[in-house]
C-alpha positions as CSV (number, residue, x, y, z in Angstrom):
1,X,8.5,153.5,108.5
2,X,10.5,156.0,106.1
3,X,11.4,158.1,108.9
4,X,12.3,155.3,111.0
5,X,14.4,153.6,108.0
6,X,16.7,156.4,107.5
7,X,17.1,156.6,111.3
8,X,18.6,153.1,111.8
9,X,20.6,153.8,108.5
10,X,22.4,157.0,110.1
11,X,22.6,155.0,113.4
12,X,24.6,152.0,112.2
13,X,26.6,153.6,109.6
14,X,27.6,156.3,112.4
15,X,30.7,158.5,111.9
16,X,30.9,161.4,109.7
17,X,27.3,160.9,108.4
18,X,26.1,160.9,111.9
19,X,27.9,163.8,112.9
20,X,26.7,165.7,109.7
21,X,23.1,165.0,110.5
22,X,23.4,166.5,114.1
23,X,25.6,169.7,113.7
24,X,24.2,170.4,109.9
25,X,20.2,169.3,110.6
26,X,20.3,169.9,114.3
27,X,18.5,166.3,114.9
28,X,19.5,163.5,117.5
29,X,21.0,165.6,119.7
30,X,18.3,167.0,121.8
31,X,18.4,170.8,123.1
32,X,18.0,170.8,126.8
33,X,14.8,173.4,127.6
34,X,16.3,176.6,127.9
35,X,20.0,175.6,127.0
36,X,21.7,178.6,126.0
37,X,22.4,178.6,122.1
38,X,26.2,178.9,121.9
39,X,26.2,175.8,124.3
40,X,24.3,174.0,122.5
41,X,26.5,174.5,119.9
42,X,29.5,173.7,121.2
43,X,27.9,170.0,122.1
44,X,27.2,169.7,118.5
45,X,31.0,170.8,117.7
46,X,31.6,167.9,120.6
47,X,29.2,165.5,119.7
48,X,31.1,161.6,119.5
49,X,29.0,158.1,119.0
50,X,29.8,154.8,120.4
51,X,28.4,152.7,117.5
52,X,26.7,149.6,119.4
53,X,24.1,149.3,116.4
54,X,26.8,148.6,114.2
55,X,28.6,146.2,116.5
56,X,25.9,143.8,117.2
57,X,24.8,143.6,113.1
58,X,28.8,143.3,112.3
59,X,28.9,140.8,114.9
60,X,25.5,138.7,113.2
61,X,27.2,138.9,110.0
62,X,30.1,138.2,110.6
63,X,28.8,135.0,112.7
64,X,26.1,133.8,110.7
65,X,28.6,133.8,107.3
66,X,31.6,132.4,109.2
67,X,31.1,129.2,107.9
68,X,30.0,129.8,103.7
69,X,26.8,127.6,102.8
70,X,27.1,124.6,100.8
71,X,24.4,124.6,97.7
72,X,24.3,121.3,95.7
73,X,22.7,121.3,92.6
74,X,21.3,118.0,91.0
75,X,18.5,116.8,88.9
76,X,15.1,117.4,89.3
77,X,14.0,114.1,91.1
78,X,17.2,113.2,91.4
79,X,18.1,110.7,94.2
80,X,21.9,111.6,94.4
81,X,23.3,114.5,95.3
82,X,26.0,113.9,92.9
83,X,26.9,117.7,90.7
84,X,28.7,115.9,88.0
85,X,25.1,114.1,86.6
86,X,24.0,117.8,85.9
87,X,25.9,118.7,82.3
88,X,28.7,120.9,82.1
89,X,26.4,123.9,80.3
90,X,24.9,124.0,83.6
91,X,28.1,123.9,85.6
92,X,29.9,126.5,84.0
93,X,26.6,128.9,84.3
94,X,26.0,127.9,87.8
95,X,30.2,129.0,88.8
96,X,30.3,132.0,86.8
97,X,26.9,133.2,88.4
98,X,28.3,132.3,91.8
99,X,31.2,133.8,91.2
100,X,29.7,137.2,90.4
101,X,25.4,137.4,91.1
102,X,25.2,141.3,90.7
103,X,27.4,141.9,87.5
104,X,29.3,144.2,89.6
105,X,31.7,141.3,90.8
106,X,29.7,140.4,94.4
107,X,29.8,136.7,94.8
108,X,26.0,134.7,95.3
109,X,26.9,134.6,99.0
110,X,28.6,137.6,99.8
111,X,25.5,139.1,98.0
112,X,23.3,137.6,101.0
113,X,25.5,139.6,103.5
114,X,24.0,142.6,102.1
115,X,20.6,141.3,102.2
116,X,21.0,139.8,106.2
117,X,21.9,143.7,107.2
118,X,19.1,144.8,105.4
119,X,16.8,142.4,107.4
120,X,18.3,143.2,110.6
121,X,17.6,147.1,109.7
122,X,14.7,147.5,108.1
123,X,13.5,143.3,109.0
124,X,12.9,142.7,104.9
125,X,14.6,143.3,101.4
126,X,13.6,142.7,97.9
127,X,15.7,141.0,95.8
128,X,14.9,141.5,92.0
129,X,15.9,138.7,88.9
130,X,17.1,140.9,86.6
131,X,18.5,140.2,82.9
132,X,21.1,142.4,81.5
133,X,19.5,146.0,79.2
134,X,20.9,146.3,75.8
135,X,23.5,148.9,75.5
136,X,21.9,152.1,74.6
137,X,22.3,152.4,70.6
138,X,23.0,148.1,70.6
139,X,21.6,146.7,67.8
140,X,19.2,144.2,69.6
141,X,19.9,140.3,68.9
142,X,17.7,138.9,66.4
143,X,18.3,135.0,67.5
144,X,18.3,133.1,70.3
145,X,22.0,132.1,69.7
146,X,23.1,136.2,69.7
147,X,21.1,136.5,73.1
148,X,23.4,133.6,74.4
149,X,26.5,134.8,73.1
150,X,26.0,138.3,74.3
151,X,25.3,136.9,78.1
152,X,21.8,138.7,77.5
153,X,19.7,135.7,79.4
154,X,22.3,135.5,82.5
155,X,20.2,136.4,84.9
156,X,22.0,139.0,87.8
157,X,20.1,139.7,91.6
158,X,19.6,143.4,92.7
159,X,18.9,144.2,96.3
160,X,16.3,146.9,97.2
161,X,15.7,148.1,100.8
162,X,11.8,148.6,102.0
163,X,11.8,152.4,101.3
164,X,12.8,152.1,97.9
165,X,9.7,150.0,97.1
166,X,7.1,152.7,97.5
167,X,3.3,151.1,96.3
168,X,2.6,147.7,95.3
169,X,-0.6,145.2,95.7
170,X,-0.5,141.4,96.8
171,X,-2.9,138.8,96.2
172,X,-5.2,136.7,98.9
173,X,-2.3,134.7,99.9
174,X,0.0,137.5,100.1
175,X,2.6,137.0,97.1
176,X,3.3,140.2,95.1
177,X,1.2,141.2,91.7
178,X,3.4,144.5,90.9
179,X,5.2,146.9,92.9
180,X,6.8,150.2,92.1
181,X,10.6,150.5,92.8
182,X,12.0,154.3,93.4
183,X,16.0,154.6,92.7
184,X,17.7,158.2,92.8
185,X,20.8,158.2,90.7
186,X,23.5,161.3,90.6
187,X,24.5,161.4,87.0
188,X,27.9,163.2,86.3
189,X,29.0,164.9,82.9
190,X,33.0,166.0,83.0
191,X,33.3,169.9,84.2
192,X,29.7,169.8,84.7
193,X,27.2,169.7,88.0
194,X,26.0,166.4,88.8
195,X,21.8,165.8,88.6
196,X,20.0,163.7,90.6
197,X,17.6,161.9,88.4
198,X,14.6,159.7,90.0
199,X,13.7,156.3,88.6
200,X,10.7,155.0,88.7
201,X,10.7,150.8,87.8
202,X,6.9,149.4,87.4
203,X,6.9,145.3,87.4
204,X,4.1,143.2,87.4
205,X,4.0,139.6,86.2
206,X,4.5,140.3,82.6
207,X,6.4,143.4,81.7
208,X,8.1,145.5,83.5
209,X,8.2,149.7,82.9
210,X,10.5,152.6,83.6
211,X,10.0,156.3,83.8
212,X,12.7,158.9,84.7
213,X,12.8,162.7,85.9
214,X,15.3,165.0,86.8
215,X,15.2,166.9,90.1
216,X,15.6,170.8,89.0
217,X,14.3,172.0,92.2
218,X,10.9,171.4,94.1
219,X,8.5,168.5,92.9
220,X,5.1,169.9,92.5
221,X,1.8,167.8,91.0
222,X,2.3,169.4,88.1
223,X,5.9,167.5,87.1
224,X,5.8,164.7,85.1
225,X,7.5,161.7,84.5
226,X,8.5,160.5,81.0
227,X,9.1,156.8,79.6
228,X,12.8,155.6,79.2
229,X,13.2,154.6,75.7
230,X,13.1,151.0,75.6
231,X,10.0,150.6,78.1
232,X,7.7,148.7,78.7
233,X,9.7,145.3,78.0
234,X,9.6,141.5,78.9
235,X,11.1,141.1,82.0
236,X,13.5,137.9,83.1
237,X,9.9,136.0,84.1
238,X,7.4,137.0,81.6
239,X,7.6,133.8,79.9
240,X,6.8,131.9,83.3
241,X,4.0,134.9,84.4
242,X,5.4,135.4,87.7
243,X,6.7,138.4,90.0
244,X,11.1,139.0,89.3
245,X,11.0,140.2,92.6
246,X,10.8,138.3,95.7
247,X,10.4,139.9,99.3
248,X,12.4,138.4,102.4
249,X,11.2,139.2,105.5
250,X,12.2,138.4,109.4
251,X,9.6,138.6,112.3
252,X,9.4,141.3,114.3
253,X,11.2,139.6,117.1
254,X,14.5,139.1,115.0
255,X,14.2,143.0,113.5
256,X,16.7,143.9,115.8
257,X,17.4,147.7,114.7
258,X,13.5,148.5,115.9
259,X,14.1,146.7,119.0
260,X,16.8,148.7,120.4
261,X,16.1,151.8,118.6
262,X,15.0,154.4,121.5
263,X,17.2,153.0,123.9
264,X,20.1,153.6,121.3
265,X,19.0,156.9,121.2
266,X,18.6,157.8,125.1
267,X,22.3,156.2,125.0
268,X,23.4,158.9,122.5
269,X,21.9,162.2,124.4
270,X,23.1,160.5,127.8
271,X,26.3,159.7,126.6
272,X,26.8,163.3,124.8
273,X,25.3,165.1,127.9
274,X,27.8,163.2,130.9
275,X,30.8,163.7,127.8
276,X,30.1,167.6,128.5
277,X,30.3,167.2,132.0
278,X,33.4,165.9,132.4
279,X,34.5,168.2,129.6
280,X,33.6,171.4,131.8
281,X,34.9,169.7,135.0
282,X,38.4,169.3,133.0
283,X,38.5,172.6,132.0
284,X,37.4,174.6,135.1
285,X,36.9,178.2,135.2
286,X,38.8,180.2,137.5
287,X,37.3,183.0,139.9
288,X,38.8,185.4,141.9
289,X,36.6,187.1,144.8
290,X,37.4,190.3,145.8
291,X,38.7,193.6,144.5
292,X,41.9,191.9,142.0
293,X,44.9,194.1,140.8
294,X,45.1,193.0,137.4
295,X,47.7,195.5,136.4
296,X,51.0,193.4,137.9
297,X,53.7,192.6,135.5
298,X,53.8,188.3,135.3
299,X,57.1,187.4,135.5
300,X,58.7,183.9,133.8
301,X,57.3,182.6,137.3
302,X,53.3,183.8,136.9
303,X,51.5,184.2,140.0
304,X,48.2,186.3,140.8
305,X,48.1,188.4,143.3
306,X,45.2,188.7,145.3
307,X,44.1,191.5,148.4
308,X,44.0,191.0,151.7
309,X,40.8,188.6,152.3
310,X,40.2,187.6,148.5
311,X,39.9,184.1,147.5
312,X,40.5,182.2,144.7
313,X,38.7,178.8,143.1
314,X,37.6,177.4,140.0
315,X,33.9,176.7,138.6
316,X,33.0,173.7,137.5
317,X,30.3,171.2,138.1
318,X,30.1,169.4,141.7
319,X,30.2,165.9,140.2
320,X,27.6,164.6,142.5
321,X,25.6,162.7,139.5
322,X,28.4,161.7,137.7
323,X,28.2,158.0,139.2
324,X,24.8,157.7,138.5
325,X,24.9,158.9,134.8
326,X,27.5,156.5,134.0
327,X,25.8,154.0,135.8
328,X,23.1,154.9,133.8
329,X,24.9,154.3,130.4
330,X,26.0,151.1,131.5
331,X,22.7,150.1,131.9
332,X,21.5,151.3,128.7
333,X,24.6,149.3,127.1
334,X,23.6,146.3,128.8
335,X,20.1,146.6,128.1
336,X,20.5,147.2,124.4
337,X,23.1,144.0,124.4
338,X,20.3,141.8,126.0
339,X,17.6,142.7,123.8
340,X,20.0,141.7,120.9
341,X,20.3,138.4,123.0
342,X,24.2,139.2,122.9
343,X,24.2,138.3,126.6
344,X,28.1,137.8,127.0
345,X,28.7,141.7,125.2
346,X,26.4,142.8,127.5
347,X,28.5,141.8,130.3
348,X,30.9,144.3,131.9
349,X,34.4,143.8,133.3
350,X,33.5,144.2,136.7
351,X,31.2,140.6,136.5
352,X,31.5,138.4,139.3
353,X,33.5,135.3,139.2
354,X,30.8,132.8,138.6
355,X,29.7,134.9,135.9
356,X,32.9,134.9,134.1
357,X,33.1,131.2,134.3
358,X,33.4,128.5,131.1
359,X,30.2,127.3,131.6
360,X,28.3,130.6,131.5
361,X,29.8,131.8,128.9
362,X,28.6,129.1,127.1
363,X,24.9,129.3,128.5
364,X,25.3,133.2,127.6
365,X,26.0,132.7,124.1
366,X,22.7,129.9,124.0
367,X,20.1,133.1,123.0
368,X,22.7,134.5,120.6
369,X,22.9,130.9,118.3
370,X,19.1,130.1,118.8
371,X,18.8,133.7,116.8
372,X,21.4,132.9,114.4
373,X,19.5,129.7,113.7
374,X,16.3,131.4,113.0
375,X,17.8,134.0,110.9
376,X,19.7,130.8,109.0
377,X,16.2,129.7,108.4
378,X,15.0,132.6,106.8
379,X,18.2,132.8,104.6
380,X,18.4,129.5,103.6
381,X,14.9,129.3,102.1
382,X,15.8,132.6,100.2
383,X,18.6,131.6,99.0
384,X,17.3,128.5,97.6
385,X,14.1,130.5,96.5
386,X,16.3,133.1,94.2
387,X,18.7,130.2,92.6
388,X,15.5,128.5,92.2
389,X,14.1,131.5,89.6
390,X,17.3,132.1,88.5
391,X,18.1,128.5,86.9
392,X,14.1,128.3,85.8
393,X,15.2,131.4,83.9
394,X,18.0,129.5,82.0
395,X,15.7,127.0,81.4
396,X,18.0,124.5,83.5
397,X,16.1,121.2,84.6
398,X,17.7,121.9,88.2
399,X,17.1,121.7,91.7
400,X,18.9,123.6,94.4
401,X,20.0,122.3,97.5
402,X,21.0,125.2,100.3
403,X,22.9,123.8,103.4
404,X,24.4,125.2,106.5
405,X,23.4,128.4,108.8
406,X,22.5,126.3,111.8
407,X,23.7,126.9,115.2
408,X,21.7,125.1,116.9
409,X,23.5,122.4,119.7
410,X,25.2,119.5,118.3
411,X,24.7,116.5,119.6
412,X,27.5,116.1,122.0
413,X,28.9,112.9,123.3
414,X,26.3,112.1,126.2
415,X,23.4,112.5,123.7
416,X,24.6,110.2,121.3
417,X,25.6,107.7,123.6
418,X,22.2,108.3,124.8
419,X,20.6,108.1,120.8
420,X,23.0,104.2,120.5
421,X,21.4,102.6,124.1
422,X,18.0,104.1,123.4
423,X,18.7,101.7,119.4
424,X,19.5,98.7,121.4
425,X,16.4,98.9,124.1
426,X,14.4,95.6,123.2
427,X,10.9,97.8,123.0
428,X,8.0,96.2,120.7
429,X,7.2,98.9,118.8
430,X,7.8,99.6,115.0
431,X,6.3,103.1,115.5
432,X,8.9,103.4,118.2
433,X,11.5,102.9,116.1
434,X,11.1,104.7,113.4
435,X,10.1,108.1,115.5
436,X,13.1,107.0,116.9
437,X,15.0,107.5,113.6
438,X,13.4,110.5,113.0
439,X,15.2,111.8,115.9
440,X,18.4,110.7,115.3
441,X,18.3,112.2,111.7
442,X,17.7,115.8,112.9
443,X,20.1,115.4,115.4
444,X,23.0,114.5,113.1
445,X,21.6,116.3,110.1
446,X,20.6,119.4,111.5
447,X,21.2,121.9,108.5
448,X,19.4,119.8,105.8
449,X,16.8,120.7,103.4
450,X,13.3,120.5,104.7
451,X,12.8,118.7,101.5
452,X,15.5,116.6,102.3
453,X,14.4,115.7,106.1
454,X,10.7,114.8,104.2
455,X,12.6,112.4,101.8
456,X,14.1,110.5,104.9
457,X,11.2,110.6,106.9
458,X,9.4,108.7,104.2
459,X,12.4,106.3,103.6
460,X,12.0,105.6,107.0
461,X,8.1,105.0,107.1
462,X,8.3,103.0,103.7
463,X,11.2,100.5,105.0
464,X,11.2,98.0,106.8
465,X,12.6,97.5,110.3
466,X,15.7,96.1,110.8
467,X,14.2,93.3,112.4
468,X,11.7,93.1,109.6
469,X,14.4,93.1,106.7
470,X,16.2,90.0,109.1
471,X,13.2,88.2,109.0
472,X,12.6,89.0,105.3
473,X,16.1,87.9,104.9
474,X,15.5,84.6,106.4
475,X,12.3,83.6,104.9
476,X,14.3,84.5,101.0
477,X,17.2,82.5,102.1
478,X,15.0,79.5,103.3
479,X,13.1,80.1,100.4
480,X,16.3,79.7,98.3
481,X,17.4,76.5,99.8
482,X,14.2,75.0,99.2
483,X,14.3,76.2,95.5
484,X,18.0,74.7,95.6
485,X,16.7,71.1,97.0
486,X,13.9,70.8,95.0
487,X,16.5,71.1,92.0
488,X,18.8,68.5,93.6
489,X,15.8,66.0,94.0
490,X,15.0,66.4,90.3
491,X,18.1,65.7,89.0
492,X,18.3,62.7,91.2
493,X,14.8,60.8,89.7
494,X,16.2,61.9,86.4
495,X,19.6,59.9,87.4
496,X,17.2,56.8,88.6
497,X,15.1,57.0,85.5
């Protein structure tokens, strides 16, 4: 998928990269077969991009982040969701590192919109644990206390995309043993040529290595790469022997960059191709037939003058496929919309009446929400996943709780006047009542922790029905006036005594 990876890259950044890779590396736009050369070139000079790629993952983004997600933190075990019962040590870690997760000022979830256009491009990211490197020439701490001081065990998140991790080797249930990470960096010196110098990071579950080599022109077997001082080292989960990287990953029916990725580029040559057209129709070429005098003095009032039976006309094309080109791109516009499931962008202004009605708007934007909640799901578990390792790292006795990223229908105002008749139904049935509950919990808590949903589901099998805690009730209070009698009768003999 490297090929295919930097494709979707030029395709939803667009623009001036875009533009460079077709009129500098000749690719995207196709050559038509025998298409004269200096045409050809002149549709590179004209080339132009309507960047739907980049409207439909700005417009996931920008929906699936609208509302930010809500991440409690409490005690292992705990049974309240109470953040003040988890130390101040831990608070003031847990805001500075949501405040800035990458050390380069990125808060914990703006971090995740990076890592949601990753998985809509290339459908999975790798998000590394990282703890800070000492400053080159640093004395290293000798104590616990300096490594504190110096922030040297805050742990920071790094995003890689799938072509940067180039070999690496899972176990039988799939989790990651090592991997090899490649980064190119351009390294500057003042008054001096940059160099592109190629990392290469080696982690596996207990120490993680780095080798380095500059690019002075082409790579062959016999290059090698050398050790950067300081490596191999502990890495941020050495002491716990696990991976610091974690991979995300969508299915392939949510990695919506491969879905649409030919049609997006039949749209481009169409759209280029019918652009010429109309450019050649606007700027006709004039033809004179017959023998023309071309030695006439123009006055302020030109005119041409032509001999007796000449004509006069201009070339250009007839036009008699421009309808069914842009008819065409319409279609491929729609098309690439639907398979996004962005069913009201793929609607044009010339829809009929019914279809610009309220209610199918709203059933057009069904598909898009029933995405967002799946990619809510995916993002939600990781984001609890990574908070997870990071606050293990720290050493904090802490559980995190992600909420939000559901988009799934509420339930409205019929439903739950449907959810308070179906409670007072006189059906015989504990088992009926507490699937019952069941229901109602995911309909009013859609957006809660799986771990969360168990916890209630077991409250609910545990407990006892409401009719069961009334008759509990009664026997205790019956129970209690008996208790209270038989006291009352014993103090009585004692009085007759």
């Amino acid at each position: 998928y490297h090929g295919a990876y930097t494709t979707f890259a030029d395709l939803y950044e667009g623009g001036v990269v875009l533009r460079e890779r077709v009129q500098k590396q000749g690719i995207y736009l196709l050559q038509k077969p025998k298409e004269v050369s200096d045409v050809f070139r002149t549709r590179q000079q004209r080339f132009s991009y309507t960047n739907l790629l980049g409207n439909i993952v700005g417009w996931y983004v920008a929906a699936l982040f609208k509302e930010p997600a809500q991440i409690v933190k409490k005690k292992a075990g705990a049974q309240s969701d109470t953040a003040a019962v988890i130390g101040k040590d831990a608070e003031d870690f847990c805001a500075a590192f949501e405040a800035d997760a990458d050390r380069k000022g990125t808060t914990f979830g703006d971090f995740w919109h990076k890592v949601f256009e990753c998985l809509i491009l290339n459908k999975a990211a790798y998000i590394l644990v990282d703890l800070p490197s000492p400053a080159p020439g640093a004395q290293s701490p000798i104590s616990l206390g300096e490594q504190q001081a110096a922030g040297m065990l805050n742990p920071h998140l790094v995003k890689y995309t799938p072509d940067q991790v180039i070999d690496w080797d899972t176990d039988a249930y799939g989790n990651l043993e090592w991997c090899v990470i490649a980064v190119a960096n351009e390294e500057r010196k003042p008054f001096k040529a940059p160099v592109i110098v190629d990392y290469w990071y080696y982690f596996d579950r207990l120490q993680v290595a780095c080798y380095s080599a500059p690019r002075t022109g082409k790579r062959s077997d016999a290059d090698v790469a050398t050790l950067v001082d300081g490596y191999p080292r502990a890495h941020a989960m050495t002491d716990l022997g696990r991976m610091p990287v974690r991979k995300v990953e969508v299915p392939d029916g949510l990695w919506l960059a491969n879905r649409v990725f030919l049609p997006l580029l039949n749209h481009l040559n169409l759209d280029n191709a019918f652009d010429f057209a109309l450019f050649q129709s606007a700027l006709a070429q004039l033809v004179i037939i017959g023998r023309y005098n071309d030695s006439t003095t123009l006055s302020e009032v030109s005119y041409l003058n032509l001999p007796d039976g000449g004509d006069i006309k201009y070339l250009e094309p007839a036009g008699t496929a421009f309808t069914a080109i842009d008819n065409r791109v319409m279609g491929l516009e729609e098309r690439i919309y639907k398979a996004c499931y962005l069913m009201d962008q793929a609607r044009t202004n010339r829809a009929t009446a019914s279809a610009q009605s309220g209610l199918s708007k709203q059933m057009d934007k069904t598909p898009s929400r029933d995405v967002l909640s799946g990619y809510g799901a995916v993002i939600r578990a990781a984001m609890q996943a990574v908070y997870q390792d990071v606050l293990t790292i720290r050493d904090f006795d802490l559980t995190p709780d992600v909420r939000g990223f559901d988009f799934e229908d509420k339930a409205g105002v019929e439903e739950l006047d449907f959810m308070v008749t179906a409670s007072s139904l006189d059906i015989q049935s504990d088992t009926y009542r507490r699937e019952r509950d069941k229901k109602s919990v995911r309909k009013v808590l859609p957006d809660a922790n799986p771990e969360t949903i168990a916890k209630i589901d077991k409250e609910i099998e545990t407990s006892p029905t409401p009719e069961q805690a009334a008759i509990e009730a009664q026997a205790k209070q019956q129970a209690d006036q008996t208790a209270s009698f038989s006291q009352d009768f014993k103090g009585t003999s004692g009085i007759e005594a």
